[in-house]
PAFI-294402 format. One record per atom (N, C-alpha, C, O): x, y, z; residue in three letters; residue number from 1; atom name. Coordinates in steps of 0.05 Angstrom, whole numbers, m for minus. Atoms other than C-alpha are relative to their C-alpha. Layout:
! residues N
       px       py       pz   baba   gumar   kemi
        X        Y        Z    ALA     NUM     CA
...
***
This chain:
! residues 177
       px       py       pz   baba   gumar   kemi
       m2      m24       15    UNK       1      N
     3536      376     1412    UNK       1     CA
      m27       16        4    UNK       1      C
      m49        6        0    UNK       1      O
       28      m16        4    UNK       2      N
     3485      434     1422    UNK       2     CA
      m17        5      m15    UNK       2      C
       m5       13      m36    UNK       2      O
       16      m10       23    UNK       3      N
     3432      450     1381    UNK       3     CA
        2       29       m8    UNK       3      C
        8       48        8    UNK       3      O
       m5      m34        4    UNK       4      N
     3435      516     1340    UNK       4     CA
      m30       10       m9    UNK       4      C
      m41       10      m31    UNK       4      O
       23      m22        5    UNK       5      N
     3372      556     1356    UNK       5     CA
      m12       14      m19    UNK       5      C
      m37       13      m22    UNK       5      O
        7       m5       21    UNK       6      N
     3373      592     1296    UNK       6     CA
        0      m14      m19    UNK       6      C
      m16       m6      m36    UNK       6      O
       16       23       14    UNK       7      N
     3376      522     1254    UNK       7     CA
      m26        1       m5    UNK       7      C
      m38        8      m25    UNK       7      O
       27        4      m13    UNK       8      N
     3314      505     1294    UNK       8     CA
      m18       10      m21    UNK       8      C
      m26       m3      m40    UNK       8      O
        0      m18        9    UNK       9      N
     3289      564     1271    UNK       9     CA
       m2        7      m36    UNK       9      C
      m25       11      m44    UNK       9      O
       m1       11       26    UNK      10      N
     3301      560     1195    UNK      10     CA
       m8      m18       m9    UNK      10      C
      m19      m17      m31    UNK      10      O
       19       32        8    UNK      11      N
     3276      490     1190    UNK      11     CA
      m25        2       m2    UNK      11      C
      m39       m2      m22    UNK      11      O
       26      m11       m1    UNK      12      N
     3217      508     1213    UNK      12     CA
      m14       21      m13    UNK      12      C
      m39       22      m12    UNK      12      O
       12      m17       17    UNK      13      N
     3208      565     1171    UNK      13     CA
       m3      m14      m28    UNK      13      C
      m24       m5      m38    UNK      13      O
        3       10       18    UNK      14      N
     3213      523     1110    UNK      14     CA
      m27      m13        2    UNK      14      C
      m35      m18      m21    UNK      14      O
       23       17       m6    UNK      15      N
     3151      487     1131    UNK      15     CA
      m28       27        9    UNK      15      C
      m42       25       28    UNK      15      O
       20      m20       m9    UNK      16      N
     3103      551     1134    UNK      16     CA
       m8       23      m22    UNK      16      C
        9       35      m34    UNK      16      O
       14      m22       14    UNK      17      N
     3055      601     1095    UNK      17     CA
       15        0      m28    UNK      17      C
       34      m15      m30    UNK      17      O
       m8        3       33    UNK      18      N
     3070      613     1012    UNK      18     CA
       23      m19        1    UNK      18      C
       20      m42       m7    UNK      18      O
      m25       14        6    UNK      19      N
     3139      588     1016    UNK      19     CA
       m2      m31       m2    UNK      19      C
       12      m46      m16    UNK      19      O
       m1       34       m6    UNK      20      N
     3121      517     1034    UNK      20     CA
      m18      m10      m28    UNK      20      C
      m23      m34      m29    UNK      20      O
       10       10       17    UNK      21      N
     3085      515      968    UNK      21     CA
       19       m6      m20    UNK      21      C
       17      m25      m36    UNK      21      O
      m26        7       15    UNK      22      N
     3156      524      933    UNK      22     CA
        4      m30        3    UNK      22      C
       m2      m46       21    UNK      22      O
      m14       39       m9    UNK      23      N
     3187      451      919    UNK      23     CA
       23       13      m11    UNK      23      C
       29       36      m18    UNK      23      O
      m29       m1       m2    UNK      24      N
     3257      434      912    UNK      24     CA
       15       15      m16    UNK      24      C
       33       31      m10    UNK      24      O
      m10      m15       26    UNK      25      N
     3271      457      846    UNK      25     CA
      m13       23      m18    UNK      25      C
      m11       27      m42    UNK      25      O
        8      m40        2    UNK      26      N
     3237      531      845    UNK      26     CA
       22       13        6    UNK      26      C
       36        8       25    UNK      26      O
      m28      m14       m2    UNK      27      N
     3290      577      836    UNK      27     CA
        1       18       27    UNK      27      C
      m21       24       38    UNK      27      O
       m9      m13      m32    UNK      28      N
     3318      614      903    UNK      28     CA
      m23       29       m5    UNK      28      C
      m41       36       10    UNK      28      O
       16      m30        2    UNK      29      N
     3287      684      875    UNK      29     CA
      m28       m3        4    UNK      29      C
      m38       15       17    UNK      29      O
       29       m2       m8    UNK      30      N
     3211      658      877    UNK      30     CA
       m7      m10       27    UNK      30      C
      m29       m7       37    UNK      30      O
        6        6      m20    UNK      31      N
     3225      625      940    UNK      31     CA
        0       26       23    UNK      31      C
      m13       30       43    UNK      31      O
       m8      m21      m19    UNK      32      N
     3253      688      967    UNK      32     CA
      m30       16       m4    UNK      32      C
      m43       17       16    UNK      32      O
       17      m14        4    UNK      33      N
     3195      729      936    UNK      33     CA
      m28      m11       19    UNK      33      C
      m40        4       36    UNK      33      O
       29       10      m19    UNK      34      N
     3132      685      968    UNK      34     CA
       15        2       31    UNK      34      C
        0       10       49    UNK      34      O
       m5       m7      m31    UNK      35      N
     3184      686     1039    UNK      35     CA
      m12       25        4    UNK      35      C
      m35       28       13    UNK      35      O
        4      m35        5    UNK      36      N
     3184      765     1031    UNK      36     CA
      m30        6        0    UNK      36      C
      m40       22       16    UNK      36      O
       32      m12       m7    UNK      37      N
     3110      771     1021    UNK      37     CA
      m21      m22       23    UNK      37      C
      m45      m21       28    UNK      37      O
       17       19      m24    UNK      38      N
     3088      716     1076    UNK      38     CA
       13       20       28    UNK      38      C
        1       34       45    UNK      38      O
       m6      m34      m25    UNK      39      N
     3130      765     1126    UNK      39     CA
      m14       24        4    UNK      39      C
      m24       29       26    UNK      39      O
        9      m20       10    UNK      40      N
     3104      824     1099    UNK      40     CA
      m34       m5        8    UNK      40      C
      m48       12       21    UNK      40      O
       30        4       m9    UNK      41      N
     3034      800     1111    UNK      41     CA
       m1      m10       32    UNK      41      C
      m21       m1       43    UNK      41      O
        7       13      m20    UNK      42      N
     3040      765     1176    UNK      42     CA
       10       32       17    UNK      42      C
       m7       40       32    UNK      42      O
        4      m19      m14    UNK      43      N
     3072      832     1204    UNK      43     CA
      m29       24        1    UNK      43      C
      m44       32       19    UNK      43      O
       17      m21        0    UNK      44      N
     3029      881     1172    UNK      44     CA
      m29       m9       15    UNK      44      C
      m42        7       28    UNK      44      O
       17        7      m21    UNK      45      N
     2974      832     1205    UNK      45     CA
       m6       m2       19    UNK      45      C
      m28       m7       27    UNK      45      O
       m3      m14      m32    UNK      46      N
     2996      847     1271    UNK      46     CA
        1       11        7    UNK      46      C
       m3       11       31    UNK      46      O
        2      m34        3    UNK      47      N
     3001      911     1263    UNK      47     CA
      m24        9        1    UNK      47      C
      m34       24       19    UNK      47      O
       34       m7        2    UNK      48      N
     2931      920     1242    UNK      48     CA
      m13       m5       28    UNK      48      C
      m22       12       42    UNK      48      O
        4       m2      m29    UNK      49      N
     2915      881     1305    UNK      49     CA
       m2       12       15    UNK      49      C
      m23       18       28    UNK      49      O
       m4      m14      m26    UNK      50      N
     2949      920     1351    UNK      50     CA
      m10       26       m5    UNK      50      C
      m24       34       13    UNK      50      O
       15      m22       m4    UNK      51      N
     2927      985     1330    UNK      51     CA
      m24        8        0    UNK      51      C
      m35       30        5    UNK      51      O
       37        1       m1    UNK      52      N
     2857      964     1321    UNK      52     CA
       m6      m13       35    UNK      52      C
      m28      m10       45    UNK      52      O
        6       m3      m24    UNK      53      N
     2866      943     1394    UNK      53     CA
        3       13       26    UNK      53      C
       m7       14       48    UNK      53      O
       m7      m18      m24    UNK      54      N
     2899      985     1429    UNK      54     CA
       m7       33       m1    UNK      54      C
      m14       49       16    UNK      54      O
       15      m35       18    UNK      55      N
     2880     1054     1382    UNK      55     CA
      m29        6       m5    UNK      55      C
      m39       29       m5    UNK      55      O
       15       11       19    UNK      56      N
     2820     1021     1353    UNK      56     CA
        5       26      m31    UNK      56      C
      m13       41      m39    UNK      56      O
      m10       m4       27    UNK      57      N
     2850     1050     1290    UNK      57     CA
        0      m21      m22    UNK      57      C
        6      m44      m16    UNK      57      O
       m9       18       26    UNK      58      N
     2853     1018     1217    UNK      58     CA
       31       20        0    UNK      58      C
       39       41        9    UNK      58      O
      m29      m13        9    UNK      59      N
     2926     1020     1188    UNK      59     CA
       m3       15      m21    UNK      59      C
       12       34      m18    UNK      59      O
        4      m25        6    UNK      60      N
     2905     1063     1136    UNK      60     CA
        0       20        9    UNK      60      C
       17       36        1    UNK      60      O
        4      m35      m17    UNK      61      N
     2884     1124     1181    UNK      61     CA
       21        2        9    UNK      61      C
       30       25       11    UNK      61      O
      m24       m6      m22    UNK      62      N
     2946     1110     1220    UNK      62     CA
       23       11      m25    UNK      62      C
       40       27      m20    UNK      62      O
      m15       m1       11    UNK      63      N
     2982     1110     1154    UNK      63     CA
       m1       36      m21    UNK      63      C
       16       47      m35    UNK      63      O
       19      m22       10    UNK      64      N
     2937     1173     1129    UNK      64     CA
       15       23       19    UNK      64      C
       22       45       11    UNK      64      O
      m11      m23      m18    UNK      65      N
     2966     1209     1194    UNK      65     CA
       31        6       m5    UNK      65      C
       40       29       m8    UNK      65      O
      m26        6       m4    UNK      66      N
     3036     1188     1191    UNK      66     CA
       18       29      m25    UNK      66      C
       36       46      m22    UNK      66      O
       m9      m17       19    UNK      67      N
     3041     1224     1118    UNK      67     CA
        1       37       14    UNK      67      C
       20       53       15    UNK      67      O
       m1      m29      m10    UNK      68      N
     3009     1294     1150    UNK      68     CA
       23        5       29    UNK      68      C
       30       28       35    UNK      68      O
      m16       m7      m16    UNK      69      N
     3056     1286     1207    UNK      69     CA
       30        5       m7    UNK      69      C
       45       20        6    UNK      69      O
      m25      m10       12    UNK      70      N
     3120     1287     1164    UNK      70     CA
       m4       28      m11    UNK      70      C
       16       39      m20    UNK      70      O
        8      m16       17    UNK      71      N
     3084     1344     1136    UNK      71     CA
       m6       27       11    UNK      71      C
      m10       44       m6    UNK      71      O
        6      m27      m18    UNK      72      N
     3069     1407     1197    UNK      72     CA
      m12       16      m20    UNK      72      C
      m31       29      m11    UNK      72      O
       23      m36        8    UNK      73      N
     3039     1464     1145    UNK      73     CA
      m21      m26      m16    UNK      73      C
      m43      m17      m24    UNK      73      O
       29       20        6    UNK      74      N
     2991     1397     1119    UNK      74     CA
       12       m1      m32    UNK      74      C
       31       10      m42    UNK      74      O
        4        5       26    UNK      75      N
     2981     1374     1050    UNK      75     CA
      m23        5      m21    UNK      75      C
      m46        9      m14    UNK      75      O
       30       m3       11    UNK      76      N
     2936     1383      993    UNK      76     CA
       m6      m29       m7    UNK      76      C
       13      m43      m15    UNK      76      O
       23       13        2    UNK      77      N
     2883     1331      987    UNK      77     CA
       20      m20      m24    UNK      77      C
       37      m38      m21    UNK      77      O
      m20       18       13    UNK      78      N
     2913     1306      927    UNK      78     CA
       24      m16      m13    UNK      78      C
       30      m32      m31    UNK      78      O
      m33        5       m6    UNK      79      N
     2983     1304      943    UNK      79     CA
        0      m36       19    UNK      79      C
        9      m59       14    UNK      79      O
        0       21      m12    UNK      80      N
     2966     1261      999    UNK      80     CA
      m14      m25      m20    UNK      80      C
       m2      m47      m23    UNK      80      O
        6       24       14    UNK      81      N
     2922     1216      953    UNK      81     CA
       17      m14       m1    UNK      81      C
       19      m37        7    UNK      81      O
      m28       18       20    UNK      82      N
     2989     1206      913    UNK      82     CA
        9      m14       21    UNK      82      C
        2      m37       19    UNK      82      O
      m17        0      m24    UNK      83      N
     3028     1196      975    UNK      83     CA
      m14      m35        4    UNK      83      C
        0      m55        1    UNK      83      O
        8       24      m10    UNK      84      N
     2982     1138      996    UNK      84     CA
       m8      m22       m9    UNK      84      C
       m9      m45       m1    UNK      84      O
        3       26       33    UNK      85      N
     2964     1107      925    UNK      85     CA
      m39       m4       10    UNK      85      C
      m52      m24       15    UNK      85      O
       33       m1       m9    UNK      86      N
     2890     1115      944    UNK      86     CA
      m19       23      m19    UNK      86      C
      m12       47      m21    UNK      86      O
       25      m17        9    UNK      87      N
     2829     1146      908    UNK      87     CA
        5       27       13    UNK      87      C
       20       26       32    UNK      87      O
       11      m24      m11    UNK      88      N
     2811     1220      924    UNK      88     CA
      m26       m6       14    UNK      88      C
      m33        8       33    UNK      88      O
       30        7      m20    UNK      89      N
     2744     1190      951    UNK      89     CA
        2       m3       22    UNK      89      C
      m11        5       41    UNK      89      O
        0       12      m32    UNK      90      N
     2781     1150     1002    UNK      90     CA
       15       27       18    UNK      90      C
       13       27       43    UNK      90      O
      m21      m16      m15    UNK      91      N
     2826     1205     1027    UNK      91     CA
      m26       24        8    UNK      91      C
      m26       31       31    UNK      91      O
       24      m20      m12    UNK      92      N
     2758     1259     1029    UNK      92     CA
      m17      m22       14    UNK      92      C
      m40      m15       18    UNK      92      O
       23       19      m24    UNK      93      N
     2722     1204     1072    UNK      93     CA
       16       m7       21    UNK      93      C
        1       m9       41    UNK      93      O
      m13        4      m12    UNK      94      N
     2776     1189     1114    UNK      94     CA
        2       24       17    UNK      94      C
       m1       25       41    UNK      94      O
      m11      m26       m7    UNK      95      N
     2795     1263     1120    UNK      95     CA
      m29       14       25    UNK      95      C
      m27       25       47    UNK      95      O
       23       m8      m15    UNK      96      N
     2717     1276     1142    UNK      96     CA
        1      m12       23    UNK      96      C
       m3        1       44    UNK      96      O
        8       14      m29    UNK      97      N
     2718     1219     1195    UNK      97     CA
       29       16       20    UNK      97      C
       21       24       43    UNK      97      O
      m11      m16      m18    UNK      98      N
     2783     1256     1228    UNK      98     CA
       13       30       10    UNK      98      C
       33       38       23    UNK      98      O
        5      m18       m4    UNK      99      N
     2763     1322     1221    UNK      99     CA
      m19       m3       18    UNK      99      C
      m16       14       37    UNK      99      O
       33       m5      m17    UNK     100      N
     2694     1310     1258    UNK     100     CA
       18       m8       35    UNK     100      C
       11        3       56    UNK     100      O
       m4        5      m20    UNK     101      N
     2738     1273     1311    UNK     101     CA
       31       16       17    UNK     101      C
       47        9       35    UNK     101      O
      m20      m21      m14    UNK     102      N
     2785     1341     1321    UNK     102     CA
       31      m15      m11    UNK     102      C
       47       m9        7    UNK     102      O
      m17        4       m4    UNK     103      N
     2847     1307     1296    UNK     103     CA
       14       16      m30    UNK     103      C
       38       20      m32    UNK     103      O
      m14      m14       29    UNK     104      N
     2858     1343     1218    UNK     104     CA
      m17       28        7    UNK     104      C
      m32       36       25    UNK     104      O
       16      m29       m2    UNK     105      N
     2836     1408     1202    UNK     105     CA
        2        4      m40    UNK     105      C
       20       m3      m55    UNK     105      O
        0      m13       32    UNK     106      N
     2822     1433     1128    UNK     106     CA
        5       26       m4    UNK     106      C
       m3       40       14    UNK     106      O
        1      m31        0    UNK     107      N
     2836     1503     1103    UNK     107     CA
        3       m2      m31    UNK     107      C
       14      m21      m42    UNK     107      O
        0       m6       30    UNK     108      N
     2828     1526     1030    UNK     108     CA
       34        2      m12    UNK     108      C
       47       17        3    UNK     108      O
      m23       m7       19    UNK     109      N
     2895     1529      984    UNK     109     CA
        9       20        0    UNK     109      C
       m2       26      m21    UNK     109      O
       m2      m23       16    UNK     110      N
     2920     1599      976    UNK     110     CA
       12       m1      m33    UNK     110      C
        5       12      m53    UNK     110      O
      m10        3       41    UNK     111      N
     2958     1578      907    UNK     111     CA
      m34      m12      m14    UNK     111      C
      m36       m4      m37    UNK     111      O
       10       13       13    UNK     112      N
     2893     1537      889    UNK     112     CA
      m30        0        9    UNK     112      C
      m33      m19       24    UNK     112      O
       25      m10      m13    UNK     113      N
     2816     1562      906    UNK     113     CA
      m11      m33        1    UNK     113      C
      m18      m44       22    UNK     113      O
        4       31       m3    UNK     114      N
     2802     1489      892    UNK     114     CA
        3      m20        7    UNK     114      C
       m9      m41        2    UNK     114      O
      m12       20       m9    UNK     115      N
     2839     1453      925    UNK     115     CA
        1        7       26    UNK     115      C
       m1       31       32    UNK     115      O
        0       m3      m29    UNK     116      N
     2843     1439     1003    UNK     116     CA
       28      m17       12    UNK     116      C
       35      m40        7    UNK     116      O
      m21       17      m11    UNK     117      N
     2907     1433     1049    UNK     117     CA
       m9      m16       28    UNK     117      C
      m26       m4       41    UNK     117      O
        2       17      m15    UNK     118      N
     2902     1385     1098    UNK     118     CA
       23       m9       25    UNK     118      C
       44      m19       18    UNK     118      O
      m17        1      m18    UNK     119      N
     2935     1379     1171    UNK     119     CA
       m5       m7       29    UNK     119      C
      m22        3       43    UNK     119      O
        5        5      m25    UNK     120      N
     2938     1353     1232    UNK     120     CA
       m6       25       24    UNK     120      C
        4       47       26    UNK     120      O
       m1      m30      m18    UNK     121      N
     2915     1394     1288    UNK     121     CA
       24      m10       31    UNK     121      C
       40      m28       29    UNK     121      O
      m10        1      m21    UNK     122      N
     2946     1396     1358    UNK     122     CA
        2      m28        6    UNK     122      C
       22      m42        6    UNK     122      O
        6       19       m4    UNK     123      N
     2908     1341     1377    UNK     123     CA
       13      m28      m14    UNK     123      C
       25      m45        0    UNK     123      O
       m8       12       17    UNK     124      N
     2923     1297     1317    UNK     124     CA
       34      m12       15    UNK     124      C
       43      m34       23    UNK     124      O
      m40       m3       m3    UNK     125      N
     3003     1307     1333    UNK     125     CA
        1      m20       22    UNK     125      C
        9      m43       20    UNK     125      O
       m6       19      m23    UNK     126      N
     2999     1282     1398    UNK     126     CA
      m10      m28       m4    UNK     126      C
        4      m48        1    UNK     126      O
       13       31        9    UNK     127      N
     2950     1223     1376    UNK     127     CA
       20      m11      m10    UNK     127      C
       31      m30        1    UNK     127      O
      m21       13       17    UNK     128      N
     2999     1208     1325    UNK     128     CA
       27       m2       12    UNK     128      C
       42      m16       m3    UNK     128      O
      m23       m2       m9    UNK     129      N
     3058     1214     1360    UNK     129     CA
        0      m24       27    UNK     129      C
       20      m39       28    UNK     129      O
        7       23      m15    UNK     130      N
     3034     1164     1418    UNK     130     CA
       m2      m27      m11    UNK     130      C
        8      m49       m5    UNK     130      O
       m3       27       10    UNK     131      N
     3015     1118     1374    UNK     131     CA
       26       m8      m15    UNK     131      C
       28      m32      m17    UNK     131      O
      m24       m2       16    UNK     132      N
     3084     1124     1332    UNK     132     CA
       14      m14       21    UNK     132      C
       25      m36       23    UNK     132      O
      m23       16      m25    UNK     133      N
     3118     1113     1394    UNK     133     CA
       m5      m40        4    UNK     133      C
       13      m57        5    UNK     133      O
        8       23        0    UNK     134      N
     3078     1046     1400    UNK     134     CA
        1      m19      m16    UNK     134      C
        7      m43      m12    UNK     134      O
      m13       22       28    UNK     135      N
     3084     1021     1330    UNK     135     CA
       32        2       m4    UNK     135      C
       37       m4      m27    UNK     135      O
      m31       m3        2    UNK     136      N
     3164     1032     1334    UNK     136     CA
        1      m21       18    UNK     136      C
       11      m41        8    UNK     136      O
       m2       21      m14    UNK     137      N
     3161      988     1389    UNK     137     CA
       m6      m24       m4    UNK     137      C
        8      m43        5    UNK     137      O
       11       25        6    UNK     138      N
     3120      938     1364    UNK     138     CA
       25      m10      m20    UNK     138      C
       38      m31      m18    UNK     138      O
      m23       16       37    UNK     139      N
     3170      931     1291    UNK     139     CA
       20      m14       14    UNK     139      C
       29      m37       10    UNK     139      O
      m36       12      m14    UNK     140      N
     3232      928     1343    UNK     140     CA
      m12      m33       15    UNK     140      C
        6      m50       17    UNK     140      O
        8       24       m9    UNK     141      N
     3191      866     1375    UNK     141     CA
       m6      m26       m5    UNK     141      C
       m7      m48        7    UNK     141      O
        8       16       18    UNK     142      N
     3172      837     1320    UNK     142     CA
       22      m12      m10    UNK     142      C
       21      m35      m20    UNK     142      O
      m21        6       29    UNK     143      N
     3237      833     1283    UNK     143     CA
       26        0       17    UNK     143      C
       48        5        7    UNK     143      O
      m17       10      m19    UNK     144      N
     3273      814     1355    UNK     144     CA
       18      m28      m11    UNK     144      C
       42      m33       m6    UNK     144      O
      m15       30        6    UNK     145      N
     3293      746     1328    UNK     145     CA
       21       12      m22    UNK     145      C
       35       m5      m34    UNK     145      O
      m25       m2       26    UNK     146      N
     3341      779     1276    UNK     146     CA
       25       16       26    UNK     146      C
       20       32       44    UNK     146      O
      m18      m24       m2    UNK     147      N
     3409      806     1297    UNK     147     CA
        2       30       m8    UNK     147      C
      m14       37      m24    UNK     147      O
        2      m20       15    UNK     148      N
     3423      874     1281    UNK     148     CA
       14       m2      m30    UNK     148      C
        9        5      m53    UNK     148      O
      m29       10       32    UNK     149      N
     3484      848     1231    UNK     149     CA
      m26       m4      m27    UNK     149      C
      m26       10      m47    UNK     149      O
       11       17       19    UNK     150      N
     3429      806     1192    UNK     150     CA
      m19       29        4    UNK     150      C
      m25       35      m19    UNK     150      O
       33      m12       m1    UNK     151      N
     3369      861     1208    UNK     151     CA
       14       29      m35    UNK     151      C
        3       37      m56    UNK     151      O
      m12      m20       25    UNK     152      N
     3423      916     1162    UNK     152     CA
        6      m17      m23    UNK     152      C
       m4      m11      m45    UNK     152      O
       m9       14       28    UNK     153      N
     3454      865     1114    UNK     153     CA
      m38       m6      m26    UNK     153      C
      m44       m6      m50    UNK     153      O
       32        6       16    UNK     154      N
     3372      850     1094    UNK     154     CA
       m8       34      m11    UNK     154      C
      m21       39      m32    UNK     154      O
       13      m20       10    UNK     155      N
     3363      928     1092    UNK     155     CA
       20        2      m20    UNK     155      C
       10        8      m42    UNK     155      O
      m14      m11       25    UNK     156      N
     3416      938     1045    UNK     156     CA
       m6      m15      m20    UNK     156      C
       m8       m3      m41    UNK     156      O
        0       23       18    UNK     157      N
     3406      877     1006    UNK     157     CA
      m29        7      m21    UNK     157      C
      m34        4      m45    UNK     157      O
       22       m6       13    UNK     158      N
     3337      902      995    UNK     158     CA
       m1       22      m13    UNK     158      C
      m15       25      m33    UNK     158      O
        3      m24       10    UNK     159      N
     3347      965      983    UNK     159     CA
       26        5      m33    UNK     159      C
       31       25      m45    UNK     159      O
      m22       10       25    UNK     160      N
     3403      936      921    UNK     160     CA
      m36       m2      m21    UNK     160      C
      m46        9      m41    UNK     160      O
       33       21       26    UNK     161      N
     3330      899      886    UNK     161     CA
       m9       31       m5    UNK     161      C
      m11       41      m27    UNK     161      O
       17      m27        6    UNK     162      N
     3297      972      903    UNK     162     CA
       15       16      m28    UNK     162      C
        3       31      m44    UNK     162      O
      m15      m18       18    UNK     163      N
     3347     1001      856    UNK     163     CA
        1      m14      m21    UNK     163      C
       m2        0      m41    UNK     163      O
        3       13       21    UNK     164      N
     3348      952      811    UNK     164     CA
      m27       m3      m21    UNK     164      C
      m27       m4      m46    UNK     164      O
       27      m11        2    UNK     165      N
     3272      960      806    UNK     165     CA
       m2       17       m6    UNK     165      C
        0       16      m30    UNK     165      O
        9      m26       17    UNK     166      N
     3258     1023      790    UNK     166     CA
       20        9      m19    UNK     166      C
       10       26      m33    UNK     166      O
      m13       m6       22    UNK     167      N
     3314     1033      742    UNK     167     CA
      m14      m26      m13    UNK     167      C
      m22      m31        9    UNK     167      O
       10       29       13    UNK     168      N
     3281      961      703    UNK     168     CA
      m23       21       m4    UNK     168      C
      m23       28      m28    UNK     168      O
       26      m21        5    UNK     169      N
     3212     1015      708    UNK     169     CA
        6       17      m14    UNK     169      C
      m11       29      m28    UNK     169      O
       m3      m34       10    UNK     170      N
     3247     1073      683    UNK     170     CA
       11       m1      m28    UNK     170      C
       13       18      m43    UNK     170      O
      m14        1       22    UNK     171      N
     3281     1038      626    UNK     171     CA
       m8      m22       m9    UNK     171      C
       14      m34      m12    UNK     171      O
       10       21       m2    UNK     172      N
     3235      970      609    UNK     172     CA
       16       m2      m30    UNK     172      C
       23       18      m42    UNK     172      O
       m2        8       26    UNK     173      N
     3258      933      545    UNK     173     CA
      m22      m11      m12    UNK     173      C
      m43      m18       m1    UNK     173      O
       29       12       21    UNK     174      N
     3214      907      486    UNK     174     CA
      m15      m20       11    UNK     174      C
      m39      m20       10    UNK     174      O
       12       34      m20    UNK     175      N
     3202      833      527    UNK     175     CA
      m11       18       20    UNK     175      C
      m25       m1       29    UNK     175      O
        8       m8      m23    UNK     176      N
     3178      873      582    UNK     176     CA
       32       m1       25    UNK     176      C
       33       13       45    UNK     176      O
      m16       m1      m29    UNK     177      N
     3243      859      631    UNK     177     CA
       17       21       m2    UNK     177      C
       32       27       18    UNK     177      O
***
């Protein structure tokens, strides 16, 4: 009888990073939760890698661009903050290092003398758009070992908890759940 690859595969994942701290009788949900964030880290740590070796980029800046690139007339300053869950400090220090290196541009508010929108320039676009192409490639390489069947059934499945989640935020009871 053959062996089934993806067994293999599964067995071996039980034996690796948070999850392997689970024992037998931890309920499925915290096992799933420490899987979920041992993924979640081991990608986003190759990620960092690769764009710090092939961009020399941090995933912040890359993630700093990504927002102004959904964004063509730019953002204000502290839109993007929100956007990225980051200080106003980090986003005006960030903003300085890729203004100086031609890739944002600043221009004053007209609704808001105080405030500054924020946008990629030319340059930027194309930066970002090279490297976009590269991190799309990388996820699809990464996350080769899944079928597509299993790669959607996980997005929907997840995106069930997402909803479940933020309605649980929007409507908490007295215990907290």
């Amino acid at each position: 009888m053959k062996a089934d690859p993806s067994r293999t595969l599964l067995n071996a994942s039980d034996e690796l990073g948070h999850e392997a701290r689970a024992v037998r009788g931890d309920h499925a949900a915290l096992k799933l939760w420490l899987r979920m964030l041992a993924c979640t880290t081991q990608v986003e740590d190759e990620i960092r890698r690769r764009l710090r070796a092939r961009f020399d980029i941090s995933l912040p800046r890359f993630d700093y661009m990504a927002q102004l690139y959904r964004q063509p007339d730019g953002l204000k300053m502290s839109e993007l903050s929100r956007y990225l869950m980051v200080t106003g400090g980090n986003v005006t220090g960030v903003t300085a290092e890729l203004e100086r290196e031609g890739l944002v541009s600043r221009r004053n508010s007209p609704a808001d003398r105080r405030a500054w929108i924020v946008a990629l320039t030319p340059k930027g676009r194309r930066t970002f758009e090279t490297m976009a192409q590269e991190h799309e490639g990388w996820i699809l390489e990464l996350f080769s070992g899944l079928d597509s069947t299993t790669v959607q059934h996980l997005y929907d499945q997840l995106g069930a908890l997402r909803v479940q989640l933020v309605r649980r935020q929007e409507h908490p009871t007295k215990d907290g759940k």
